[in-house]
N, CA, C and O atoms as a Maestro MAE file, in Angstrom:
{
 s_m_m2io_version
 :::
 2.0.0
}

f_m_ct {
 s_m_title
 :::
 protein
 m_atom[308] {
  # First column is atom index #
  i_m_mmod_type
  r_m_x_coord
  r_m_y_coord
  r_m_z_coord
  i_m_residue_number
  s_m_chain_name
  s_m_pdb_residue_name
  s_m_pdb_atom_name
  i_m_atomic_number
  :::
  1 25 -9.072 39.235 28.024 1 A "UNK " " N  " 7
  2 3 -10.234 38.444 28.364 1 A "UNK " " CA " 6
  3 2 -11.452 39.366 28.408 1 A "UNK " " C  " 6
  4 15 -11.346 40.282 29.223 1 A "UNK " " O  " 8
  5 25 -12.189 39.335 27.951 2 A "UNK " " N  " 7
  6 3 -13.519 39.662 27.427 2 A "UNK " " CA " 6
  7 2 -14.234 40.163 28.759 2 A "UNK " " C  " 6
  8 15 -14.713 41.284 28.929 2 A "UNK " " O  " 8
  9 25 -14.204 38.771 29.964 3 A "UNK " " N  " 7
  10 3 -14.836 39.242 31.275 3 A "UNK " " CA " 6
  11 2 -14.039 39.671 32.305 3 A "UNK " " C  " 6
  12 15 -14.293 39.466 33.492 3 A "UNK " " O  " 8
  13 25 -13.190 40.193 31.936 4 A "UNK " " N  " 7
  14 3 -12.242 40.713 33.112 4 A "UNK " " CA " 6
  15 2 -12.202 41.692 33.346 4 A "UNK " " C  " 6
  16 15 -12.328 42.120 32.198 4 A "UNK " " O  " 8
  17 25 -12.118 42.608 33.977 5 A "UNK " " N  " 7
  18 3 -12.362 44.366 34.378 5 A "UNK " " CA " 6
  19 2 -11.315 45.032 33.636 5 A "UNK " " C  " 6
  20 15 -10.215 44.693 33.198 5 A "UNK " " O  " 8
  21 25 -12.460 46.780 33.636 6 A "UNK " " N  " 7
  22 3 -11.898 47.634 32.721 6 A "UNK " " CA " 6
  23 2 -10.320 47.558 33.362 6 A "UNK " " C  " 6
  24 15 -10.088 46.939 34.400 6 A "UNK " " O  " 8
  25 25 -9.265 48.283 32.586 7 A "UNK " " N  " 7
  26 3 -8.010 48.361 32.620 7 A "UNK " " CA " 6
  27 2 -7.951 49.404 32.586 7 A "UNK " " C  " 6
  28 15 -8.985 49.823 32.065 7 A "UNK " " O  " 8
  29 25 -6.745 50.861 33.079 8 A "UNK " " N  " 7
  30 3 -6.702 52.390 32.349 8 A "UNK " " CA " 6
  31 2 -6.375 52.038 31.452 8 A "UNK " " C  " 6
  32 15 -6.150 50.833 31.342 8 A "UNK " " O  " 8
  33 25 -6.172 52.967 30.296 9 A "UNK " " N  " 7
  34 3 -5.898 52.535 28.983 9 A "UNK " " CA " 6
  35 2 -4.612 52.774 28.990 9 A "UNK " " C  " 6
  36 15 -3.981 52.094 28.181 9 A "UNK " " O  " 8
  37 25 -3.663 53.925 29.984 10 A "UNK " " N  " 7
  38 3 -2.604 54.280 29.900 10 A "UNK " " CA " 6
  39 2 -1.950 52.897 30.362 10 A "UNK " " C  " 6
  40 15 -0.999 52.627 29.628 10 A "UNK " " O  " 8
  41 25 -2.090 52.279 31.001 11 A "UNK " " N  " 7
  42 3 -1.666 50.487 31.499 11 A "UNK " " CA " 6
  43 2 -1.283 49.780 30.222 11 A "UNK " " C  " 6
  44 15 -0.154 49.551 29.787 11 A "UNK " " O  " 8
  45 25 -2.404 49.496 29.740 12 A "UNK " " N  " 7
  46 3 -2.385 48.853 28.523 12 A "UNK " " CA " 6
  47 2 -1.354 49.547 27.514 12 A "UNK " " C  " 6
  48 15 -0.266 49.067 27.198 12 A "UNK " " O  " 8
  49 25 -1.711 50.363 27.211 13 A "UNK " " N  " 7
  50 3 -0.487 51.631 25.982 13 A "UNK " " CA " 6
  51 2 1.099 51.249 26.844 13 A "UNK " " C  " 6
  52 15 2.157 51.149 26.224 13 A "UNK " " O  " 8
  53 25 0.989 51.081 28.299 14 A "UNK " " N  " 7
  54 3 2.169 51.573 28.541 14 A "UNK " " CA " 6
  55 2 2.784 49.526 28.696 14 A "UNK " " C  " 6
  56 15 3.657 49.218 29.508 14 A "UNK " " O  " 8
  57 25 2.469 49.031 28.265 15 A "UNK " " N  " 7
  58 3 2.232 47.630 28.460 15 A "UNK " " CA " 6
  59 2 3.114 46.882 27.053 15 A "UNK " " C  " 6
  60 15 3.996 46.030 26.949 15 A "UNK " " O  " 8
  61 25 2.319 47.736 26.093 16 A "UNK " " N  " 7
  62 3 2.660 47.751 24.556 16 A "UNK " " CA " 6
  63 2 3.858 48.445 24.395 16 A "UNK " " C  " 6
  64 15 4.775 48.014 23.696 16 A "UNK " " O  " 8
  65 25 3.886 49.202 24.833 17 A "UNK " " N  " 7
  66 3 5.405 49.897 24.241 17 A "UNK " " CA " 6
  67 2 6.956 49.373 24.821 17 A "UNK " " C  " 6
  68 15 8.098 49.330 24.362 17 A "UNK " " O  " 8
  69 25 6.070 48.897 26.497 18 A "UNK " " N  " 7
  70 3 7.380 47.939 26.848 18 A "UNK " " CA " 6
  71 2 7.862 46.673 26.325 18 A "UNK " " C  " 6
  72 15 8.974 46.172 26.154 18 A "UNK " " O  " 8
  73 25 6.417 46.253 26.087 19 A "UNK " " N  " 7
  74 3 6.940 44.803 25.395 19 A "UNK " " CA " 6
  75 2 7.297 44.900 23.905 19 A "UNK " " C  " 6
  76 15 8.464 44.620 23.631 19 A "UNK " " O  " 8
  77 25 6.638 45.183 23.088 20 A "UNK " " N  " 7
  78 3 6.671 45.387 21.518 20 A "UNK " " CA " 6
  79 2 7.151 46.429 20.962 20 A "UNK " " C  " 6
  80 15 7.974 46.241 20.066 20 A "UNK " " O  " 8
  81 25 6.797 47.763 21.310 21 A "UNK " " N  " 7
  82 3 6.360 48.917 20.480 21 A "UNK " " CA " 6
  83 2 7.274 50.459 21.011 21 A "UNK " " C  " 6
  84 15 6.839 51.593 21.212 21 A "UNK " " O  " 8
  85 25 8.486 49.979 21.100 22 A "UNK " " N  " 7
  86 3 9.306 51.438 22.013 22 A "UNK " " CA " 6
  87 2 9.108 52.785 21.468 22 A "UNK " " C  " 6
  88 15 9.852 53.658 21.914 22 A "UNK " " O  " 8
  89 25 8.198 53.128 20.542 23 A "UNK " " N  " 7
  90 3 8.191 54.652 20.187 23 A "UNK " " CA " 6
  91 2 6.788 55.455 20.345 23 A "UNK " " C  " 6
  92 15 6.146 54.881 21.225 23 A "UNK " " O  " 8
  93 25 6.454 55.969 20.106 24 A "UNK " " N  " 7
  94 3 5.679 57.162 20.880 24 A "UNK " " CA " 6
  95 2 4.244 56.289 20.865 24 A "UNK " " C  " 6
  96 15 3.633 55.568 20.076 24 A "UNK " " O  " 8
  97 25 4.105 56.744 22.073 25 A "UNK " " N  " 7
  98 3 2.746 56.104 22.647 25 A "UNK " " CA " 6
  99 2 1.137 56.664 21.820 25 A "UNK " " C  " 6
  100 15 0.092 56.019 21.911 25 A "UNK " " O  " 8
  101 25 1.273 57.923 21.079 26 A "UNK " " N  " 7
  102 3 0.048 58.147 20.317 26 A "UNK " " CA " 6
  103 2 -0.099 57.166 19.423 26 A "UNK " " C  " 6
  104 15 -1.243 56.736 19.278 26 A "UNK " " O  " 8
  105 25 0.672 56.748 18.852 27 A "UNK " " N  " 7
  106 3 0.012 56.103 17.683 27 A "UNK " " CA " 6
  107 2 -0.331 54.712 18.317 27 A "UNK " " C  " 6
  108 15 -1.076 53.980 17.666 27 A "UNK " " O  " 8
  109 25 0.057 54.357 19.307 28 A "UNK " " N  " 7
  110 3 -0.323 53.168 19.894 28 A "UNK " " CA " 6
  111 2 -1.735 53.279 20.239 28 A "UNK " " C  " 6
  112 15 -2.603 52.507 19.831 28 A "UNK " " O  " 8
  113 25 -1.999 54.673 21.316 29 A "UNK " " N  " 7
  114 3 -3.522 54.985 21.656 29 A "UNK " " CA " 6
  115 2 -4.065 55.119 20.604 29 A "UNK " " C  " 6
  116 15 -5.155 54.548 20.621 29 A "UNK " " O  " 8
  117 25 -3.808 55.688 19.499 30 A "UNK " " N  " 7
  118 3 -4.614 55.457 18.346 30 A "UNK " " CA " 6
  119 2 -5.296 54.291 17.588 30 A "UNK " " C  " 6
  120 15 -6.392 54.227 17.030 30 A "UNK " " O  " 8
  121 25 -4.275 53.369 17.748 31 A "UNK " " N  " 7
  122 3 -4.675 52.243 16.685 31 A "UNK " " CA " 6
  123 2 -5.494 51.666 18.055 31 A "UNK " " C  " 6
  124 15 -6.408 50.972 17.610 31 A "UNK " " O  " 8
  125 25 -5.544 51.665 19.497 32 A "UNK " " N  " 7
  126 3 -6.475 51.067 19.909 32 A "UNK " " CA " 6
  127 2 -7.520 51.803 19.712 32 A "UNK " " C  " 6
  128 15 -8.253 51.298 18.863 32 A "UNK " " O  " 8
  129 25 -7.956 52.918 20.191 33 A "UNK " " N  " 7
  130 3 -8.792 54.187 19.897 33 A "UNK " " CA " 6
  131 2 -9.843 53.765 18.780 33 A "UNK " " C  " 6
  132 15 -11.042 53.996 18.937 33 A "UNK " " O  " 8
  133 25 -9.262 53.037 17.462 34 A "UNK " " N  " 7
  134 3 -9.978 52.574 16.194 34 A "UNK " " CA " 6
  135 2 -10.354 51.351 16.572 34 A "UNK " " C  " 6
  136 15 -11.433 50.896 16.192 34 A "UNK " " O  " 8
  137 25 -9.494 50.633 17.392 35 A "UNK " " N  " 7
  138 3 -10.544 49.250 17.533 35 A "UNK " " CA " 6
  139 2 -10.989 49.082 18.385 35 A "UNK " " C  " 6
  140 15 -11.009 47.950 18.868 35 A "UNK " " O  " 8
  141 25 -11.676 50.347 19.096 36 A "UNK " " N  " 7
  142 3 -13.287 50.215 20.298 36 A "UNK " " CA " 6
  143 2 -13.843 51.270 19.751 36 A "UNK " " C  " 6
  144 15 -14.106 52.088 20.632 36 A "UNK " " O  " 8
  145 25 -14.273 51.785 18.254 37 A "UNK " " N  " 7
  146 3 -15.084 52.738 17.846 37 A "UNK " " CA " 6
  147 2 -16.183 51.591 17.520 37 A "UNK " " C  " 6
  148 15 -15.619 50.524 17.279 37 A "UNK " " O  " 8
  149 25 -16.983 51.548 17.479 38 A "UNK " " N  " 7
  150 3 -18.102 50.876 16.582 38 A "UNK " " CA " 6
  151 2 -18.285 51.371 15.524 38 A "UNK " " C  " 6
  152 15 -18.698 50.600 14.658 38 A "UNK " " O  " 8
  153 25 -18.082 52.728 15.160 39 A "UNK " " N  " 7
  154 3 -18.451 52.662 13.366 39 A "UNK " " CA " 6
  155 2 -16.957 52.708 12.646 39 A "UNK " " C  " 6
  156 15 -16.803 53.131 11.501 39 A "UNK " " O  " 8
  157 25 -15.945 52.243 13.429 40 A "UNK " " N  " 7
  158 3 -14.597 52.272 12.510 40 A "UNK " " CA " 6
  159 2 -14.486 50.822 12.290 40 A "UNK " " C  " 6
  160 15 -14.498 50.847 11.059 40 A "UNK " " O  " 8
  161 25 -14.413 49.905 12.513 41 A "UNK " " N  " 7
  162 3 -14.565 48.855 12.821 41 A "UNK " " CA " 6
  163 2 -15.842 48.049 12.662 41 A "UNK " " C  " 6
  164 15 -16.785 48.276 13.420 41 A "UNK " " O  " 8
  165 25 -15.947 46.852 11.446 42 A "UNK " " N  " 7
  166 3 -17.822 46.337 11.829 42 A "UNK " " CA " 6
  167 2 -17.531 45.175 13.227 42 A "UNK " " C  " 6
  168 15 -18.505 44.814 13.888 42 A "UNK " " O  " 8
  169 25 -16.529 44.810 13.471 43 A "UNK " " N  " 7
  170 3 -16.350 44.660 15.051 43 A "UNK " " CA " 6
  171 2 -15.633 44.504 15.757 43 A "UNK " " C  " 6
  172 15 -14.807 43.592 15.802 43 A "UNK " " O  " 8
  173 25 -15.886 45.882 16.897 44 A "UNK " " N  " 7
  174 3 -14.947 46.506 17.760 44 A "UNK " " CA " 6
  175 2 -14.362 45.175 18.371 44 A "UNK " " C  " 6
  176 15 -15.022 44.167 18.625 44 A "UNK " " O  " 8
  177 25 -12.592 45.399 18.622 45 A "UNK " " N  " 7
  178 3 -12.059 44.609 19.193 45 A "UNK " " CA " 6
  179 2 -11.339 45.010 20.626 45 A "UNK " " C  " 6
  180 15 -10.522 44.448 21.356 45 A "UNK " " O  " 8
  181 25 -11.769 45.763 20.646 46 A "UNK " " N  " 7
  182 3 -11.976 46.283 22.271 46 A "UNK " " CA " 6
  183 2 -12.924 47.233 22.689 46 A "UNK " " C  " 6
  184 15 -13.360 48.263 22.174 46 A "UNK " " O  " 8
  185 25 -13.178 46.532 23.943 47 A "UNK " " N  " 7
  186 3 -14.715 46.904 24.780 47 A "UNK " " CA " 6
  187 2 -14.220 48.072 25.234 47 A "UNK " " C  " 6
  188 15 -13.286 47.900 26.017 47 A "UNK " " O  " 8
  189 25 -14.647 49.771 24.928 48 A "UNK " " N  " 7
  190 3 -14.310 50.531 26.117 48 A "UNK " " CA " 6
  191 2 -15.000 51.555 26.858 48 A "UNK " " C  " 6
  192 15 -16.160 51.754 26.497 48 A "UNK " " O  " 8
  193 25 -14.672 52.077 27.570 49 A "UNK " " N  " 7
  194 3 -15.398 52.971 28.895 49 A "UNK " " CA " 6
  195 2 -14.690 53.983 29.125 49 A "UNK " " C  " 6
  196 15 -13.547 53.966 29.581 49 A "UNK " " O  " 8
  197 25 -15.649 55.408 28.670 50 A "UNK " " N  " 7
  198 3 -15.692 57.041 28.352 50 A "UNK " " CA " 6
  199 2 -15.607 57.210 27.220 50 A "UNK " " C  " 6
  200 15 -15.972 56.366 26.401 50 A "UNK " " O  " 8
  201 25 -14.881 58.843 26.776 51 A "UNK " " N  " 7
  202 3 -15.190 59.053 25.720 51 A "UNK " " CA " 6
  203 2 -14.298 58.529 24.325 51 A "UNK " " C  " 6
  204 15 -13.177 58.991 24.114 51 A "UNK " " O  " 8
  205 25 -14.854 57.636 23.515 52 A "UNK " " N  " 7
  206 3 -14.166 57.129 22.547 52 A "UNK " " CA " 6
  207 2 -13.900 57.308 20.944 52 A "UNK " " C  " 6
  208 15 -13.327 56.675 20.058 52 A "UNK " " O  " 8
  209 25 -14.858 58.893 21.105 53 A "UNK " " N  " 7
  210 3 -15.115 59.550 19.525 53 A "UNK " " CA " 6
  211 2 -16.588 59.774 19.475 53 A "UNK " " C  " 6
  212 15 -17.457 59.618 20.332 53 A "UNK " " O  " 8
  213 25 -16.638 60.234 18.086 54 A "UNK " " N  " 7
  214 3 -18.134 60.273 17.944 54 A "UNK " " CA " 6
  215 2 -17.649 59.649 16.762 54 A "UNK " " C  " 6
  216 15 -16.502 59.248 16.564 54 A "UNK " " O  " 8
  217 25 -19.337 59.569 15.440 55 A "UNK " " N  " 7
  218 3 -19.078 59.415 14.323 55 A "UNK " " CA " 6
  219 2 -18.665 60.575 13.249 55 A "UNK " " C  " 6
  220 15 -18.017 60.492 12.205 55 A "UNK " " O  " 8
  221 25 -19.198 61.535 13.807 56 A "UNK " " N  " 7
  222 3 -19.464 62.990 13.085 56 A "UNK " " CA " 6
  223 2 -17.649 63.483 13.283 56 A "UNK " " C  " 6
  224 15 -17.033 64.310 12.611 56 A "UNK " " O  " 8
  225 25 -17.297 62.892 14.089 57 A "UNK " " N  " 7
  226 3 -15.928 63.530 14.802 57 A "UNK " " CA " 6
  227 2 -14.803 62.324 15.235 57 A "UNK " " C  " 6
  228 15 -14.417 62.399 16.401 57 A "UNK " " O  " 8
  229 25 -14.320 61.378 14.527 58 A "UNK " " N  " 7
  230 3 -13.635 60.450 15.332 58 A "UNK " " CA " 6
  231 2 -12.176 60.586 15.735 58 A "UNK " " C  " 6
  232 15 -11.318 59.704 15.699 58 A "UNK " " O  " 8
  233 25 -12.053 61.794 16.107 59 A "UNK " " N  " 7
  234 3 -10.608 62.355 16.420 59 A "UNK " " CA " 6
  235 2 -10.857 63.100 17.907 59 A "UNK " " C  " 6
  236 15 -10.017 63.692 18.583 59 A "UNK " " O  " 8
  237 25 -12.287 62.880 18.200 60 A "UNK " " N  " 7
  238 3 -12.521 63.692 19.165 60 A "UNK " " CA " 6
  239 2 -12.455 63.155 20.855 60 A "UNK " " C  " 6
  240 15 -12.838 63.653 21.914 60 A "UNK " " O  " 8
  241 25 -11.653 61.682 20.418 61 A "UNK " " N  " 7
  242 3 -11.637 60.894 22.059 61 A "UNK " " CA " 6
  243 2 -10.766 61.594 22.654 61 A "UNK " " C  " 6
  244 15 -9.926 62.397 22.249 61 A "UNK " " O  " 8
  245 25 -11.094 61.145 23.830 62 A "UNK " " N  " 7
  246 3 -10.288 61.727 25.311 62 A "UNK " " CA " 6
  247 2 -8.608 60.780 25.567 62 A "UNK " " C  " 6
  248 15 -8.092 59.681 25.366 62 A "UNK " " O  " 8
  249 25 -8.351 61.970 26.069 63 A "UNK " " N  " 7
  250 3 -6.741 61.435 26.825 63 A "UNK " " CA " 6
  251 2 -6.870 59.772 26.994 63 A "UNK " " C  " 6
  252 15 -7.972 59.255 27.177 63 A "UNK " " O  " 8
  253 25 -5.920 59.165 26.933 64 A "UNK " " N  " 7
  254 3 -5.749 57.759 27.904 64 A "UNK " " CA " 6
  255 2 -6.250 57.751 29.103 64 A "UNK " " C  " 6
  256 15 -7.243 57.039 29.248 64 A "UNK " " O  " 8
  257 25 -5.853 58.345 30.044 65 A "UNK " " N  " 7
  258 3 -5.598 58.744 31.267 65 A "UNK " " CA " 6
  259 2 -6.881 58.677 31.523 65 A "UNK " " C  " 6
  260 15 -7.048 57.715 32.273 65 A "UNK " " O  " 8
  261 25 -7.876 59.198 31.291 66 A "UNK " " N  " 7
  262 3 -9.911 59.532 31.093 66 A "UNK " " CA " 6
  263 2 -10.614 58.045 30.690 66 A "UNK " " C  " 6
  264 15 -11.740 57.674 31.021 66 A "UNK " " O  " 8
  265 25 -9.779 57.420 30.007 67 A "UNK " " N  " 7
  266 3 -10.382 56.086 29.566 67 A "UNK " " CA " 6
  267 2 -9.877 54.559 30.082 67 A "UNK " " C  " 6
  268 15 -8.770 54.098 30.358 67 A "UNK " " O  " 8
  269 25 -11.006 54.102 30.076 68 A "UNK " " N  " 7
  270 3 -10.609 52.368 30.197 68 A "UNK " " CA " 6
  271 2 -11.026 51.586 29.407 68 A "UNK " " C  " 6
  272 15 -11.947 52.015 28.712 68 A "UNK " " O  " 8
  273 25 -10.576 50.172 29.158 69 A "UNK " " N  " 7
  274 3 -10.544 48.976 28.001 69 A "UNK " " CA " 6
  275 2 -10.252 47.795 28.409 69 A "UNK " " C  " 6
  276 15 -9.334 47.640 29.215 69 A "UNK " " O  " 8
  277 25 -11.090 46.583 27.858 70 A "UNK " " N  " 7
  278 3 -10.758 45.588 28.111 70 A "UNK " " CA " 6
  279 2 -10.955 45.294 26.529 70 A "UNK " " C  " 6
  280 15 -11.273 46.009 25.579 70 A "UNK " " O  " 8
  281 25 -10.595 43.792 26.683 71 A "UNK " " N  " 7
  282 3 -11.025 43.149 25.083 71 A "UNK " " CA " 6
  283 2 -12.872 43.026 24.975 71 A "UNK " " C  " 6
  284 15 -13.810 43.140 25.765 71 A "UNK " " O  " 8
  285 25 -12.704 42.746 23.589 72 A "UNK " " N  " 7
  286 3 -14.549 42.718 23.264 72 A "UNK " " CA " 6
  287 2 -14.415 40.930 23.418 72 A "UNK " " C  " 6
  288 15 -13.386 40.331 23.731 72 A "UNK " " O  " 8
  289 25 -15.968 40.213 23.055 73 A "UNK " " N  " 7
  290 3 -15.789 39.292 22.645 73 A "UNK " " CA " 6
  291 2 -15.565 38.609 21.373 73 A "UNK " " C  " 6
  292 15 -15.534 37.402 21.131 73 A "UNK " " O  " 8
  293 25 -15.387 39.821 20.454 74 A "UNK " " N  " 7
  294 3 -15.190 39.564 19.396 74 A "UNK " " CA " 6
  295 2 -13.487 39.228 19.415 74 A "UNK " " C  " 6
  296 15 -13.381 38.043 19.098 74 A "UNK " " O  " 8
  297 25 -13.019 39.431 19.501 75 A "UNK " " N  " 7
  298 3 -11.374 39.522 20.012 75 A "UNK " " CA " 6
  299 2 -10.885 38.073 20.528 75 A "UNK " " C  " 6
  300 15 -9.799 37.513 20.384 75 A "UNK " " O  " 8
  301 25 -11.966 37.698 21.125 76 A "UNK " " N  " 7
  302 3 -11.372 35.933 21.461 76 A "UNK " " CA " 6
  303 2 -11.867 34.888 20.203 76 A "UNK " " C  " 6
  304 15 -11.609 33.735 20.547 76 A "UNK " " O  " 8
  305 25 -12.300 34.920 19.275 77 A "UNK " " N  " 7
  306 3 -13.164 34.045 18.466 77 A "UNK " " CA " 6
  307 2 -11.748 33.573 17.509 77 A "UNK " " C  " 6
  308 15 -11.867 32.771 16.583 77 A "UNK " " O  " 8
  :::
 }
 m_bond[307] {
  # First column is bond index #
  i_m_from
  i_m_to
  i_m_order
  :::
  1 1 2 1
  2 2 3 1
  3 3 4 2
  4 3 5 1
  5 5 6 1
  6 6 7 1
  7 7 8 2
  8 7 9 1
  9 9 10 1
  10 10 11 1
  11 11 12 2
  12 11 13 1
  13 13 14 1
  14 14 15 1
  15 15 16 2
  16 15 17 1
  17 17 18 1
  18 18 19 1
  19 19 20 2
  20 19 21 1
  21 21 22 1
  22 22 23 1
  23 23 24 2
  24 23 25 1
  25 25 26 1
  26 26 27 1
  27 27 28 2
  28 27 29 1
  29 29 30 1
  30 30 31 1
  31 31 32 2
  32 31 33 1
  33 33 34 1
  34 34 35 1
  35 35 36 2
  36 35 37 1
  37 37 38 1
  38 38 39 1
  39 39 40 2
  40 39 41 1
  41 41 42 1
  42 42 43 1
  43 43 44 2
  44 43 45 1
  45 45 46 1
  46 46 47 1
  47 47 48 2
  48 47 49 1
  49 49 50 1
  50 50 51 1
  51 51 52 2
  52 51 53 1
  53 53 54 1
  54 54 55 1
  55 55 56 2
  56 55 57 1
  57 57 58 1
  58 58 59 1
  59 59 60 2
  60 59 61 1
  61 61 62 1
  62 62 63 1
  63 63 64 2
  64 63 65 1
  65 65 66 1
  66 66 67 1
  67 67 68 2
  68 67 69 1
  69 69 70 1
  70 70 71 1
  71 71 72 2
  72 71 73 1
  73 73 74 1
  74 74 75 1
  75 75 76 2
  76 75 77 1
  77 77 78 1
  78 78 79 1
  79 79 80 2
  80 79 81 1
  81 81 82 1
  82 82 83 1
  83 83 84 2
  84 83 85 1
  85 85 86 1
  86 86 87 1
  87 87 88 2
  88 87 89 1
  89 89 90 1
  90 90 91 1
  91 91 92 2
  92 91 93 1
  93 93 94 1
  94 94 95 1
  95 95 96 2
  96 95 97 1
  97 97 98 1
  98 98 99 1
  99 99 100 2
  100 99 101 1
  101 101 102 1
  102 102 103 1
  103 103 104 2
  104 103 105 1
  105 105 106 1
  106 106 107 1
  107 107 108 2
  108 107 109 1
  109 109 110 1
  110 110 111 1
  111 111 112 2
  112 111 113 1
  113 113 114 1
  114 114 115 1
  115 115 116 2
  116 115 117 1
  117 117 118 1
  118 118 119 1
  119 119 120 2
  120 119 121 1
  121 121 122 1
  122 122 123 1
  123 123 124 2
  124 123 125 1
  125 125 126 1
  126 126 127 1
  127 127 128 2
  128 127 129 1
  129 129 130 1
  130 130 131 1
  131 131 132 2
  132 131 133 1
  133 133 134 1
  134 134 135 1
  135 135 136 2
  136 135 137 1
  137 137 138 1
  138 138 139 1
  139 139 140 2
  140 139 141 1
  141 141 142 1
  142 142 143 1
  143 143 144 2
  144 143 145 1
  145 145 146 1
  146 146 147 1
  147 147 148 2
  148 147 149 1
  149 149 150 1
  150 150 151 1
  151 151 152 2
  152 151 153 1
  153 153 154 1
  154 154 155 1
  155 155 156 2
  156 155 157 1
  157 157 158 1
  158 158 159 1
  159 159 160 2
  160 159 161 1
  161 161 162 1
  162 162 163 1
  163 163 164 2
  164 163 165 1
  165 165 166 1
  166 166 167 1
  167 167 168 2
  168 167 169 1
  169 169 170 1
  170 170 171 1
  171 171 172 2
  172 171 173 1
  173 173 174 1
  174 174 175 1
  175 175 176 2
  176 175 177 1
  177 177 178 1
  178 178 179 1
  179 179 180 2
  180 179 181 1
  181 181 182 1
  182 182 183 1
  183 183 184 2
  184 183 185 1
  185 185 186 1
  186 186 187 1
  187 187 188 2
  188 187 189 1
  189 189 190 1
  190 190 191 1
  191 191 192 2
  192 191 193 1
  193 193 194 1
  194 194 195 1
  195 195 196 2
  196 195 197 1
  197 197 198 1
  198 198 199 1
  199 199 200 2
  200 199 201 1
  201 201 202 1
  202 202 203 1
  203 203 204 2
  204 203 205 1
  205 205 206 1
  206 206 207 1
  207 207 208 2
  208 207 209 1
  209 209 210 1
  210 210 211 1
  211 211 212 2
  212 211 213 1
  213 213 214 1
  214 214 215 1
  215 215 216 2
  216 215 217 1
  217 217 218 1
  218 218 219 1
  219 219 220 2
  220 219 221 1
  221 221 222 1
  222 222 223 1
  223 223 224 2
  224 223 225 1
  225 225 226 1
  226 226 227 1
  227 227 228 2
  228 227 229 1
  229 229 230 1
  230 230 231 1
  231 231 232 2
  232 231 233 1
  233 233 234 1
  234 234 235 1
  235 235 236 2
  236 235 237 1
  237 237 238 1
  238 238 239 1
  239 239 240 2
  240 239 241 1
  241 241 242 1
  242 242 243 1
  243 243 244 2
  244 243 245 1
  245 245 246 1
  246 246 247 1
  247 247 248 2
  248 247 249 1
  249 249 250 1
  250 250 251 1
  251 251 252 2
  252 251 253 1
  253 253 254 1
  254 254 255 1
  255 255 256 2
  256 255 257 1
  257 257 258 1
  258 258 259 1
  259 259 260 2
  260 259 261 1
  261 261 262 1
  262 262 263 1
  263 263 264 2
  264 263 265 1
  265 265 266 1
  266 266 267 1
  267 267 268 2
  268 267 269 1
  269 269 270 1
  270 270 271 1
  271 271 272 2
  272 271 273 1
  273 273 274 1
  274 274 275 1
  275 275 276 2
  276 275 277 1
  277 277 278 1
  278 278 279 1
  279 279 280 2
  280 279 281 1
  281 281 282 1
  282 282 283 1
  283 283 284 2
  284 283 285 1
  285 285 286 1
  286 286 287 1
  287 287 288 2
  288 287 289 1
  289 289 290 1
  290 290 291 1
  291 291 292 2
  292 291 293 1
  293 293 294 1
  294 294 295 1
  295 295 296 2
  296 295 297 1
  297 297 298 1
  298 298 299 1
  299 299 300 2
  300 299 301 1
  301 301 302 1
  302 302 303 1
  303 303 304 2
  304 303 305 1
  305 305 306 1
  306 306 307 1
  307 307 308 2
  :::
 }
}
């Protein structure tokens, strides 16, 4: 939900792997990681809070653990 408060991201990652996704949690943080960049994506499908890359550098986000996410509103449409 779009208006609902940030989440850790490690919650969410660890959320995904229980329900769906049992193998290593990077590539999970990754593929979200790409959908709250704004220039990877023309629209981000998750809203997030700290560091999430640059453009010059998009390998350069922070741990899970450092970050939070909710959905964008693009994500409910």
């Amino acid at each position: 939900n779009a208006s609902a408060k940030f989440k850790k991201s490690c919650r969410t990652v660890g959320d995904v792997l229980g329900k769906y996704h049992p193998h290593g949690d990077s590539a999970c943080y990754e593929a979200m990681v790409l959908m709250a960049q704004p220039f990877s994506y023309r629209y981000p499908l998750v809203d997030g809070q700290g560091n999430w890359g640059a453009p010059d550098d998009p390998k350069s986000f922070a741990a899970m653990r450092y970050t939070e996410s909710r959905l964008s509103k693009y994500s409910e449409l």
